[in-house]
Backbone as CSV, one residue per row, in Angstrom:
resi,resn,N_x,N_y,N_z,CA_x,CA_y,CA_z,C_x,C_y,C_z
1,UNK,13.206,-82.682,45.434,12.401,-83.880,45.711,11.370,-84.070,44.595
2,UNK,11.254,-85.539,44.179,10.416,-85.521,42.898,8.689,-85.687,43.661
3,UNK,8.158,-85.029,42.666,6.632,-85.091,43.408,6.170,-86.324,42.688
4,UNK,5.623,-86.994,43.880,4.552,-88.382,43.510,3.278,-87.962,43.317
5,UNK,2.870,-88.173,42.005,1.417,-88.386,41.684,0.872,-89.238,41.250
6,UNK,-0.276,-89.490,41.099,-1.822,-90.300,40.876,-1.430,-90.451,39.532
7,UNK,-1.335,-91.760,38.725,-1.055,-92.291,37.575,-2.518,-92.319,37.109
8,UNK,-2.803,-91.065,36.247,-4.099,-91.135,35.433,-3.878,-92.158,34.193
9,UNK,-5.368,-92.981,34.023,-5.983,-93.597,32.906,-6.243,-92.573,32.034
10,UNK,-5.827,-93.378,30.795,-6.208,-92.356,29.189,-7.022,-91.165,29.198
11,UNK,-8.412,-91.728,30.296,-9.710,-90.737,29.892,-9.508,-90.173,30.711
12,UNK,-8.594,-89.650,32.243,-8.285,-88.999,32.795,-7.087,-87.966,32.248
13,UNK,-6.264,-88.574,31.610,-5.533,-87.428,31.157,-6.302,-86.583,30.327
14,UNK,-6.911,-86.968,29.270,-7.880,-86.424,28.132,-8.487,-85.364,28.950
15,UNK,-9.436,-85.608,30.245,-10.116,-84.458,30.726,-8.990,-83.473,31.461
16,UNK,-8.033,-83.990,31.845,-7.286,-82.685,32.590,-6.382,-82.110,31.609
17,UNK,-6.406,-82.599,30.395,-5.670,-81.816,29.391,-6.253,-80.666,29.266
18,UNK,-7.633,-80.195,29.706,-8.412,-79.363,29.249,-8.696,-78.542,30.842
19,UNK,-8.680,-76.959,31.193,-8.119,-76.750,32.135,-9.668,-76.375,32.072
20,UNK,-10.417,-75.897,31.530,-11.515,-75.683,31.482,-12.674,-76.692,31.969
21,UNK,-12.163,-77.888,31.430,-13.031,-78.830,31.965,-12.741,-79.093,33.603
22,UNK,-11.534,-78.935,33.873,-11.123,-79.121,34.941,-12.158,-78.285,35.944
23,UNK,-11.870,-76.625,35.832,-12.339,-75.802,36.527,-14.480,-76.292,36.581
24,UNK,-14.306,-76.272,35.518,-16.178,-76.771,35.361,-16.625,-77.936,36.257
25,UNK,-15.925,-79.131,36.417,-16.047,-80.494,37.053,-15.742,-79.923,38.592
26,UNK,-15.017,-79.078,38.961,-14.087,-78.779,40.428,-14.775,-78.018,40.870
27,UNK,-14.713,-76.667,40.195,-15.091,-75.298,40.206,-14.691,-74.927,42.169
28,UNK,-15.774,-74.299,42.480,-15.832,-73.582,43.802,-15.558,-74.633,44.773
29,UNK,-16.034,-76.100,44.689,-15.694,-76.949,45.903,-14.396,-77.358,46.221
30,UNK,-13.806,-77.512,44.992,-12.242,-77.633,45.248,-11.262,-76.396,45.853
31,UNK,-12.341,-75.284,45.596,-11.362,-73.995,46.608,-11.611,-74.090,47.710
32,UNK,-13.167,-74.627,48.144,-13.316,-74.721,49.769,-12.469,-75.390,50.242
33,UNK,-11.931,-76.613,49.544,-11.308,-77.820,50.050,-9.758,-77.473,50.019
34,UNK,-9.319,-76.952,49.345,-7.959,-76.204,49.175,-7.334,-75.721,50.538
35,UNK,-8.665,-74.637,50.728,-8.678,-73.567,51.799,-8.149,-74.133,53.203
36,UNK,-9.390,-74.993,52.986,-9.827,-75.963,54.322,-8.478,-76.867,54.841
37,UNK,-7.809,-77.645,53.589,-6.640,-78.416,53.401,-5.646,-76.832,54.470
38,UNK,-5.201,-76.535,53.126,-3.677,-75.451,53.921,-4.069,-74.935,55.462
39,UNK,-5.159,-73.790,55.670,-5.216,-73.084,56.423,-6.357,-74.095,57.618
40,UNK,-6.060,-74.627,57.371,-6.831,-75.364,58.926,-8.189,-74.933,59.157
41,UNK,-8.695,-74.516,58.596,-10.064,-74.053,58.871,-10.920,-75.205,59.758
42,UNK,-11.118,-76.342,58.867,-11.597,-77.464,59.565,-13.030,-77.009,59.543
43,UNK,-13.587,-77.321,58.731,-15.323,-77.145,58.578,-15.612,-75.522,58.563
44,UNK,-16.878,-75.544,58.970,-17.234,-73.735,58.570,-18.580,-73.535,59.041
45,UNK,-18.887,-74.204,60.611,-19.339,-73.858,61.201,-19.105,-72.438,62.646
46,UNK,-18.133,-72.378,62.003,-17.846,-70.457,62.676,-17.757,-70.757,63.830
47,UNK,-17.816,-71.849,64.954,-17.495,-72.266,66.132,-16.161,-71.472,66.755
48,UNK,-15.405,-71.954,66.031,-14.040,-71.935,66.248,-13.412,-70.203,66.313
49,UNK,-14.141,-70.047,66.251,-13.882,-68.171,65.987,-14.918,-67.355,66.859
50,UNK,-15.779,-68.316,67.115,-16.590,-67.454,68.382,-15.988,-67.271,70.254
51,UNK,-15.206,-66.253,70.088,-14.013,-66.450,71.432,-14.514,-65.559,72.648
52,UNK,-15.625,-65.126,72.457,-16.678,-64.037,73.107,-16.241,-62.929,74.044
53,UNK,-15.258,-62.417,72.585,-14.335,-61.115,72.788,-15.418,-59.774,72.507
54,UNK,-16.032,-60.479,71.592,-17.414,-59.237,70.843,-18.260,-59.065,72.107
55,UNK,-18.789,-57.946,71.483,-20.183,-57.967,72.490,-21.314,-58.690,72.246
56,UNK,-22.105,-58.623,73.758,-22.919,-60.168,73.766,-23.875,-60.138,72.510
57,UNK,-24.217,-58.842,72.005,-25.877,-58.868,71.372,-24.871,-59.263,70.257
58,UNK,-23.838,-58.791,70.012,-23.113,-59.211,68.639,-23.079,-61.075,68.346
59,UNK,-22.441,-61.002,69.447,-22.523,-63.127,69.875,-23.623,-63.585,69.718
60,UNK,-24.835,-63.209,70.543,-25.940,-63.237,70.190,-26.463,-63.352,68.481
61,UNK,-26.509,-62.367,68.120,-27.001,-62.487,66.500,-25.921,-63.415,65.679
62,UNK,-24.592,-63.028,65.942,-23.755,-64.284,65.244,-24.397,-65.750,65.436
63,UNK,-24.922,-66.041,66.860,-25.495,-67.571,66.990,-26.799,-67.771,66.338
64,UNK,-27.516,-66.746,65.854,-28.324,-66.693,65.259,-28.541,-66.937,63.946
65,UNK,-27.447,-66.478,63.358,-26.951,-66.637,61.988,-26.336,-68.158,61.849
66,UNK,-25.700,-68.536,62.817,-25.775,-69.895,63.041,-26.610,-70.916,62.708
67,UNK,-27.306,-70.518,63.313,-28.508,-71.273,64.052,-29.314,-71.383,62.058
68,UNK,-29.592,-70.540,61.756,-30.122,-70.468,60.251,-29.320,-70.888,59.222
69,UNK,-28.159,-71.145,59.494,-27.402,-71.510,58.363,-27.426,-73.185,58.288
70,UNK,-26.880,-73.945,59.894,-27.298,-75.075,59.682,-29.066,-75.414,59.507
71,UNK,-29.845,-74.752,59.838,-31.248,-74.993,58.987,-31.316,-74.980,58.159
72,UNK,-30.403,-74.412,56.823,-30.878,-74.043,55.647,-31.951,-73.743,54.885
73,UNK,-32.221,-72.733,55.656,-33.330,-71.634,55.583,-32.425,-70.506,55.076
74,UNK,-32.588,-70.492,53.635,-31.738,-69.507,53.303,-32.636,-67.901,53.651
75,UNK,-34.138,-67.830,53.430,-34.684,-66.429,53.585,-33.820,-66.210,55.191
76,UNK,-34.446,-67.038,55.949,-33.680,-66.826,57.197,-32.395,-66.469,57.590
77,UNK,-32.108,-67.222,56.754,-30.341,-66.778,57.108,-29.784,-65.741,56.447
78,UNK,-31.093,-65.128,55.263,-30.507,-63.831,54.429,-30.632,-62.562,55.465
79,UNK,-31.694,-62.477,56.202,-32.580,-61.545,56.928,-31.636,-61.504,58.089
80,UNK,-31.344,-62.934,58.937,-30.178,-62.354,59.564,-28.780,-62.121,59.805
81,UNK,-28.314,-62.219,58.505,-27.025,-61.360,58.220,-27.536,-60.509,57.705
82,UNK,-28.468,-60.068,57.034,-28.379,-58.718,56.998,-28.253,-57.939,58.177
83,UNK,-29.062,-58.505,59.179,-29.070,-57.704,60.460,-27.835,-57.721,61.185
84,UNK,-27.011,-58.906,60.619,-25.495,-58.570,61.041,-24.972,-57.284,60.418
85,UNK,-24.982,-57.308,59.363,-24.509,-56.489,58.493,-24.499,-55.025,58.648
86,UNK,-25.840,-54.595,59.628,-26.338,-53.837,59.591,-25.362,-52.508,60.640
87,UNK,-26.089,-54.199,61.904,-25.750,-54.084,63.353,-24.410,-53.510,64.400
88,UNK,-23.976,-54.587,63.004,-22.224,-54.944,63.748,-20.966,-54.973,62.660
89,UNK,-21.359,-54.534,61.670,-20.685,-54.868,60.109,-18.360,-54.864,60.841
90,UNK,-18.508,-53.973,61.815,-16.996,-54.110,61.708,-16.573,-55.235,62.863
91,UNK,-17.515,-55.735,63.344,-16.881,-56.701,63.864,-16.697,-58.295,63.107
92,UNK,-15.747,-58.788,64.155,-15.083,-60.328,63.815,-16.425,-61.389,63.199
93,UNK,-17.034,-61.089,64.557,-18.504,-62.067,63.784,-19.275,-61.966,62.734
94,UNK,-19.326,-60.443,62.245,-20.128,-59.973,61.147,-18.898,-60.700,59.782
95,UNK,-18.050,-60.843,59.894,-17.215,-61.224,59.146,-16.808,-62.685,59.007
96,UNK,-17.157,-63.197,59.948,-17.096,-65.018,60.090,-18.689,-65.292,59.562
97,UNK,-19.529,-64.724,59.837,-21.343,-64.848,59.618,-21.048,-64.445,57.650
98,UNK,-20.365,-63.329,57.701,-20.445,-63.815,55.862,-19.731,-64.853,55.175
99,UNK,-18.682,-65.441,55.702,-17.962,-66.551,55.026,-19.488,-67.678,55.401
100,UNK,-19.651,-67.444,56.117,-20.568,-69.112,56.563,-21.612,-68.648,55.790
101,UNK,-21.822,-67.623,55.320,-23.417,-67.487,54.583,-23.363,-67.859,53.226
102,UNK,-21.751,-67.161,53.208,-21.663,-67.245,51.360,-21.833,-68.858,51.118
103,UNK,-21.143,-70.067,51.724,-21.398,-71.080,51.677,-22.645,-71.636,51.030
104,UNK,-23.163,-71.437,52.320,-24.455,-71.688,52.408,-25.514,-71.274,51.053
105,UNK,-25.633,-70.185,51.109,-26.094,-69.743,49.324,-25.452,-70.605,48.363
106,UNK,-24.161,-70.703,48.098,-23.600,-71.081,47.037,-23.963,-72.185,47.115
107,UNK,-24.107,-72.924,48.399,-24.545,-74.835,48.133,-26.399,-74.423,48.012
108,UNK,-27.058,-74.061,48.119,-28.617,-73.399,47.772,-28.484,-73.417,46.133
109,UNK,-27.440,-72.769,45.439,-27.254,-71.931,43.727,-28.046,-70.995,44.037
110,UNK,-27.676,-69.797,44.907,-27.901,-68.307,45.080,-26.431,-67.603,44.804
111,UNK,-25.975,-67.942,43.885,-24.798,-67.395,43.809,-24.052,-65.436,43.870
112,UNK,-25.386,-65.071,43.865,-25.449,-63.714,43.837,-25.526,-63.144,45.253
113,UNK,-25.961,-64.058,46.126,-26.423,-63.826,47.755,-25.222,-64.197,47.865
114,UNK,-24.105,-65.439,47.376,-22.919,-65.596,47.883,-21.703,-64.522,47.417
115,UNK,-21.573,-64.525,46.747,-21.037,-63.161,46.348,-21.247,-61.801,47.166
116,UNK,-22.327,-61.045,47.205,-22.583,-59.978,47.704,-21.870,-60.727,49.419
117,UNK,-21.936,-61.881,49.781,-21.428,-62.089,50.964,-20.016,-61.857,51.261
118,UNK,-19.254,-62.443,50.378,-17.992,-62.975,50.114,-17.489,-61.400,50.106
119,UNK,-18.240,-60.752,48.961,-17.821,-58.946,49.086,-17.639,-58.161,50.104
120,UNK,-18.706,-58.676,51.023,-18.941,-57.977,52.090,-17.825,-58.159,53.486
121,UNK,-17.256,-59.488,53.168,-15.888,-59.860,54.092,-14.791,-59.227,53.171
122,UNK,-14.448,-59.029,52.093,-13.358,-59.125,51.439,-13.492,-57.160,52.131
123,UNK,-14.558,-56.738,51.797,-14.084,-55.374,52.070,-14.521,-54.692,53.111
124,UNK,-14.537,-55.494,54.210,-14.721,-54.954,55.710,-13.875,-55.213,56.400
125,UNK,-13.371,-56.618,56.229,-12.297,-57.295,57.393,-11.321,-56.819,57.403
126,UNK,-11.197,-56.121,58.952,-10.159,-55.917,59.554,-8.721,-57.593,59.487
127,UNK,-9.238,-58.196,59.476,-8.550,-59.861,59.350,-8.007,-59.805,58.178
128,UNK,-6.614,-59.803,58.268,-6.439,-59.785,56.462,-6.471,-61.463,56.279
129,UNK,-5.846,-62.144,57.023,-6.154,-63.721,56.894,-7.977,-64.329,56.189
130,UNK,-8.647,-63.397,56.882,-10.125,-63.938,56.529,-10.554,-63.058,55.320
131,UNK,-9.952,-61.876,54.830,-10.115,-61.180,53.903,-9.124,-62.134,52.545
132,UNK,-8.472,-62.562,52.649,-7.578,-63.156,51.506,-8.471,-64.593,51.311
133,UNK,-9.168,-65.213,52.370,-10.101,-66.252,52.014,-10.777,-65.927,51.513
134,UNK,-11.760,-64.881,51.665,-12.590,-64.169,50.792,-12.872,-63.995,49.357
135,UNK,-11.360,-63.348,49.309,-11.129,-62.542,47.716,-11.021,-64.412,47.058
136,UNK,-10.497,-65.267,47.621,-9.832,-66.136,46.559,-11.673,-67.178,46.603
137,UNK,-12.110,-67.397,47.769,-13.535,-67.492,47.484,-14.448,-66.862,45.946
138,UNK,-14.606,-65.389,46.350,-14.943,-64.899,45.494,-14.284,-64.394,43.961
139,UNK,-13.343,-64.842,43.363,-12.370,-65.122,42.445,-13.382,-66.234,41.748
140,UNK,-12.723,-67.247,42.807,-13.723,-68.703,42.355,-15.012,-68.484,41.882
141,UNK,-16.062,-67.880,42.106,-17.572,-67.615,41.927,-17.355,-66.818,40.700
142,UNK,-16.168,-65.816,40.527,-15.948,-64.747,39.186,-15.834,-66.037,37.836
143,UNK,-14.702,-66.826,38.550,-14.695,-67.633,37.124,-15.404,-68.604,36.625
144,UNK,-16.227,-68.903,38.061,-17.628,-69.568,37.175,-18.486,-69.201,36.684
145,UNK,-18.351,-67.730,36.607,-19.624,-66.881,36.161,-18.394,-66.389,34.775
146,UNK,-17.481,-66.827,34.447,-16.430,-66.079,33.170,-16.343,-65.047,33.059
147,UNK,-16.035,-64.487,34.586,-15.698,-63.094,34.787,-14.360,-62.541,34.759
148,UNK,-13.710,-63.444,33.909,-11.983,-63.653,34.037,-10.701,-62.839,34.709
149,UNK,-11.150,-61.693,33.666,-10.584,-60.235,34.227,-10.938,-60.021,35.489
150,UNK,-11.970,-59.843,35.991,-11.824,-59.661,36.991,-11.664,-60.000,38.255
151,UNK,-11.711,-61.359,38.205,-11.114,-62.846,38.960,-9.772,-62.067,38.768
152,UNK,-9.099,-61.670,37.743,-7.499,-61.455,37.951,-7.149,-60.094,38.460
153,UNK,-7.960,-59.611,38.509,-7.578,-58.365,38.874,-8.134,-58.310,40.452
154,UNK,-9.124,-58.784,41.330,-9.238,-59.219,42.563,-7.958,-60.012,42.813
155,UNK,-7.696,-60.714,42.121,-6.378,-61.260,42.766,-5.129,-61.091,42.881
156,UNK,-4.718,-59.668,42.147,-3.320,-59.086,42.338,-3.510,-58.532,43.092
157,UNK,-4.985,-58.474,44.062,-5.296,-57.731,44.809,-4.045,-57.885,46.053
158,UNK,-4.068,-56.831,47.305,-3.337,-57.481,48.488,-3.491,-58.792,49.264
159,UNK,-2.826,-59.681,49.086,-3.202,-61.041,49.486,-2.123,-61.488,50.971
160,UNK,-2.810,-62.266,51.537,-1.565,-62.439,52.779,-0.902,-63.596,52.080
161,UNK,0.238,-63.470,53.034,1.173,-64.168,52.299,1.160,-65.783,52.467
162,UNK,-0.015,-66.293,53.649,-0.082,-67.853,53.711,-1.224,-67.871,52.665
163,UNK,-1.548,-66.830,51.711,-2.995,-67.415,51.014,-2.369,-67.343,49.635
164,UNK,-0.626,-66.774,49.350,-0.229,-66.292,47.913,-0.173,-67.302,47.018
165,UNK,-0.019,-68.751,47.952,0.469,-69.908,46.759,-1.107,-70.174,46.328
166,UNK,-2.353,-70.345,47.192,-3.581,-70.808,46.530,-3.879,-69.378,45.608
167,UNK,-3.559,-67.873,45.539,-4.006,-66.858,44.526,-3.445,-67.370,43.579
168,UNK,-1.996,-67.588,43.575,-1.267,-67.979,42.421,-2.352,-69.322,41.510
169,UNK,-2.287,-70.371,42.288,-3.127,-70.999,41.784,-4.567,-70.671,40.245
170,UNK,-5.568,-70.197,41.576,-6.500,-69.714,41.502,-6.034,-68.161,40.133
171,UNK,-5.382,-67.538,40.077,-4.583,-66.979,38.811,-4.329,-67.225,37.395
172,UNK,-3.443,-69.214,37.902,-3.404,-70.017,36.689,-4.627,-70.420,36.313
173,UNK,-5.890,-70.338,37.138,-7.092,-71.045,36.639,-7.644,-69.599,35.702
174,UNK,-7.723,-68.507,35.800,-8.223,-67.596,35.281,-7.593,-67.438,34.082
175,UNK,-5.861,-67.473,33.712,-5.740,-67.419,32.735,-5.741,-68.889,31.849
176,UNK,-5.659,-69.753,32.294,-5.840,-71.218,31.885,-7.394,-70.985,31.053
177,UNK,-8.326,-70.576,31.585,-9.699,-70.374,30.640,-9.650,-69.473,29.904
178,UNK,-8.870,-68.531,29.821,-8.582,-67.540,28.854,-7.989,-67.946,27.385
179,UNK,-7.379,-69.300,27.726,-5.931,-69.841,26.774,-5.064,-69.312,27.085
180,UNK,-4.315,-68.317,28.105,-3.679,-68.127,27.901,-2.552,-68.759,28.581
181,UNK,-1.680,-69.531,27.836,-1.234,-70.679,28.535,0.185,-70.314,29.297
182,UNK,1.004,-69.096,28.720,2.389,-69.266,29.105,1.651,-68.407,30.554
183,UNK,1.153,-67.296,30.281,0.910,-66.637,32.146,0.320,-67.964,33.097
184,UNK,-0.639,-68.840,32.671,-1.350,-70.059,33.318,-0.033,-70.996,33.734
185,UNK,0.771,-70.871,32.843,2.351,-71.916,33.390,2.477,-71.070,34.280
186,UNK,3.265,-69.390,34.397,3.907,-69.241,35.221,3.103,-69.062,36.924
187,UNK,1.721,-68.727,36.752,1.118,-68.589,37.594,1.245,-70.006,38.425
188,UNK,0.927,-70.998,37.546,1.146,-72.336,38.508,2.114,-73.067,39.039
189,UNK,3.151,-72.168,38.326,4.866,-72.434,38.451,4.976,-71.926,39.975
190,UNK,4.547,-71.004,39.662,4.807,-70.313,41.681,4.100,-71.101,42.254
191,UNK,2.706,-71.191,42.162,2.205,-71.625,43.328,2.418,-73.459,43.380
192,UNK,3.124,-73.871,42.928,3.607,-74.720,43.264,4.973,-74.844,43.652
193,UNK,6.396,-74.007,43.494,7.264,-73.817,43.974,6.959,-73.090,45.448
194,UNK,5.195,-72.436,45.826,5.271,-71.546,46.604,4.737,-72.854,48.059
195,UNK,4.066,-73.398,47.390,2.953,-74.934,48.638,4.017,-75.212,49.272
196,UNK,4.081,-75.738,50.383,5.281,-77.083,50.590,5.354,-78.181,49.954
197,UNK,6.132,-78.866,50.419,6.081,-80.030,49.615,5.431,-81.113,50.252
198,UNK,5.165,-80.923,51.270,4.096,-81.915,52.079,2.392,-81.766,51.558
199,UNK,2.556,-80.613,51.193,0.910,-80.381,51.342,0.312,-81.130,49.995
200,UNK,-0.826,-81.446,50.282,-1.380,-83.044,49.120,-1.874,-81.866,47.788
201,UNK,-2.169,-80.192,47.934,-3.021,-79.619,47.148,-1.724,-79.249,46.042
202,UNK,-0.224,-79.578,46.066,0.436,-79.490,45.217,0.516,-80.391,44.102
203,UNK,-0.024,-81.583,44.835,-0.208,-82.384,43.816,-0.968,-82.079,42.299
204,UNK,-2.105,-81.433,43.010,-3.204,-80.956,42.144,-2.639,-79.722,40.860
205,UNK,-1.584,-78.715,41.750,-1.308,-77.928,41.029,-0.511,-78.644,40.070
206,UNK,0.375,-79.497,40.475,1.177,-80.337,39.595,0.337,-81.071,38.162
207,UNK,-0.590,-81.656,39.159,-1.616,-81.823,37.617,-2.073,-81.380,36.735
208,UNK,-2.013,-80.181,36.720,-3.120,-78.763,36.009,-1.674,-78.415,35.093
209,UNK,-0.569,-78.161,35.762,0.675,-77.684,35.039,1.360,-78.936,33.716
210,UNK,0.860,-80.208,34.526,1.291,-81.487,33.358,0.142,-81.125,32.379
211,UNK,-1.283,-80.995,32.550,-2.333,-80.613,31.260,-2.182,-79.492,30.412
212,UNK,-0.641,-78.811,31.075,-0.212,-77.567,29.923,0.955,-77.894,29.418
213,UNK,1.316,-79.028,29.468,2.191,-79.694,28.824,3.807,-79.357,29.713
214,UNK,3.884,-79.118,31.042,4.396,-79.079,31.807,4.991,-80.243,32.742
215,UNK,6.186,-80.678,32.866,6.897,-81.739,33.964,7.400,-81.023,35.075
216,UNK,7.060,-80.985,35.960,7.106,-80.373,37.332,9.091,-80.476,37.584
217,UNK,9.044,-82.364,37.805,10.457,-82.726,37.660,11.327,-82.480,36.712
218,UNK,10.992,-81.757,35.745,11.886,-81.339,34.562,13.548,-80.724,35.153
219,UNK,12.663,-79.914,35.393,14.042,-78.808,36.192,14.508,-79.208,37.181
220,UNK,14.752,-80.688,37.720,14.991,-81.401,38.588,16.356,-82.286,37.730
221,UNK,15.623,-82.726,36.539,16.446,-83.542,35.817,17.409,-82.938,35.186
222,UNK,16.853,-81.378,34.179,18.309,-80.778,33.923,18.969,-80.271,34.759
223,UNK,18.845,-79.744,35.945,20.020,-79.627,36.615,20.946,-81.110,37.081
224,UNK,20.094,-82.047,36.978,21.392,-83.083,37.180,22.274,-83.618,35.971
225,UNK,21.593,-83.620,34.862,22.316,-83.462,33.200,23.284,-82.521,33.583
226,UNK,23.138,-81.496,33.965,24.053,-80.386,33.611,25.119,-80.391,34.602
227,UNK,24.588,-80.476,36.135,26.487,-81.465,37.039,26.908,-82.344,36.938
228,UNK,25.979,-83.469,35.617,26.846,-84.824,35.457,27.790,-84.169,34.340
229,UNK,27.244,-82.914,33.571,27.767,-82.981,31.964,29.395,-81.865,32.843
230,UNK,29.170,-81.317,33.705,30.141,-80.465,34.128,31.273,-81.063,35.337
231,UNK,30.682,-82.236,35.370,32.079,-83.334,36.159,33.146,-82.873,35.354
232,UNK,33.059,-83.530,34.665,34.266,-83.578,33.123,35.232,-82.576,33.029
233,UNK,34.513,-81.773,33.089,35.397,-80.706,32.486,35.978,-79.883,33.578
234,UNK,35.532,-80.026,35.478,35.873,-79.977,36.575,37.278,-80.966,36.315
235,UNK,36.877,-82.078,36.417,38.123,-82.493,36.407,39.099,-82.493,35.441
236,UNK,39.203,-81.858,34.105,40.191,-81.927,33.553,40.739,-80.357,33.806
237,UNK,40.127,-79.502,34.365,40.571,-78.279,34.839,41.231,-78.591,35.829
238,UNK,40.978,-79.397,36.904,41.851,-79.709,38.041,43.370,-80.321,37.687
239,UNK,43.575,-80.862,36.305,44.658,-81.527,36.585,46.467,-80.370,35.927
């Protein structure tokens, strides 16, 4: 199936020719939105995950952490995740309370409070689903800080397998700022053979792979060159 995309103007191709500019203009919000897109998250008010399986004081301080995050009171909301952290570090909530914090910092530019957050889920959670949001979260924050290597090396990390097509992604973006363009093809080669074909964030990958001088439909077209060019010679074998 050929993928339909967004017919960029001149000065749009010009900027996505450049994968760098790309990542700089996008950076971290386009992974929230990625995330949010595939895995249903649907906002990141931690609602949806409060199933009050934990114990109460745990529920308790999770609503607390709540409660400070939509204030955006970041001292507040540092003080109590820490006390999550402290309290309850292996439970579900202590682990939904750092995705919602790291947010929160990162839209503040505490990027170091988001991080140490993002860390703190990637290497506690029992959830490998909320641990693979994590790592590819905190990936994102590595390569805006041009931490390249190690954006790539968090990400060969163990990843679940509904989060492999956005690592792949998120992969091609690390080596894409590197220059290094043929691993940045193949990285985006998967994770776009890996998306469905419904999902709208392939599009995007599709775009990033045309700014490396890549046609998605290429390999669409020579394989039909190549059963029109092999009619021929089918049928003169048949006779």
């Amino acid at each position: 199936m050929l993928i339909k995309t967004h017919k960029l103007n001149h000065e749009e191709q010009e900027k996505l020719a450049s994968i760098g500019h790309f990542w700089k203009t996008w950076g971290v919000a386009l992974s929230a939105i990625a995330l949010a897109i595939l895995l249903g998250f649907g906002g990141w008010n931690g609602y949806q995950w409060y199933q009050g399986k934990q114990a109460a004081k745990a529920g308790t301080l999770f609503e607390q952490v709540l409660s400070d995050a939509q204030s955006g009171d970041s001292a507040k909301l540092a003080a109590s995740f820490k006390l999550m952290q402290e309290s309850y570090p292996s439970t579900a909530h202590a682990q939904h309370a750092g995705m919602i914090a790291a947010r929160v910092f990162y839209e503040q530019g505490q990027s170091d409070q988001s991080r140490a957050a993002l860390s703190f889920v990637a290497g506690q959670s029992t959830d490998k689903g909320l641990q693979s949001a994590a790592k590819l979260q905190l990936a994102a924050l590595m390569l805006e800080q041009k931490q390249y290597d190690e954006a790539i090396k968090l990400l060969k990390t163990d990843i679940e397998p509904a989060y492999a097509a956005l690592a792949a992604d998120r992969l091609g973006d690390a080596y894409a700022l590197q220059n290094k363009s043929a691993e940045a093809i193949s990285a985006y080669t998967k994770a776009w053979q890996d998306l469905p074909a419904e999902q709208p964030y392939r599009q995007m990958v599709a775009v990033k792979l045309g700014g490396l001088g890549v046609d998605v439909t290429a390999p669409l077209a020579s394989a039909a060159a190549s059963a029109s060019a092999a009619a021929p010679n089918a049928a003169a074998s048949a006779k």
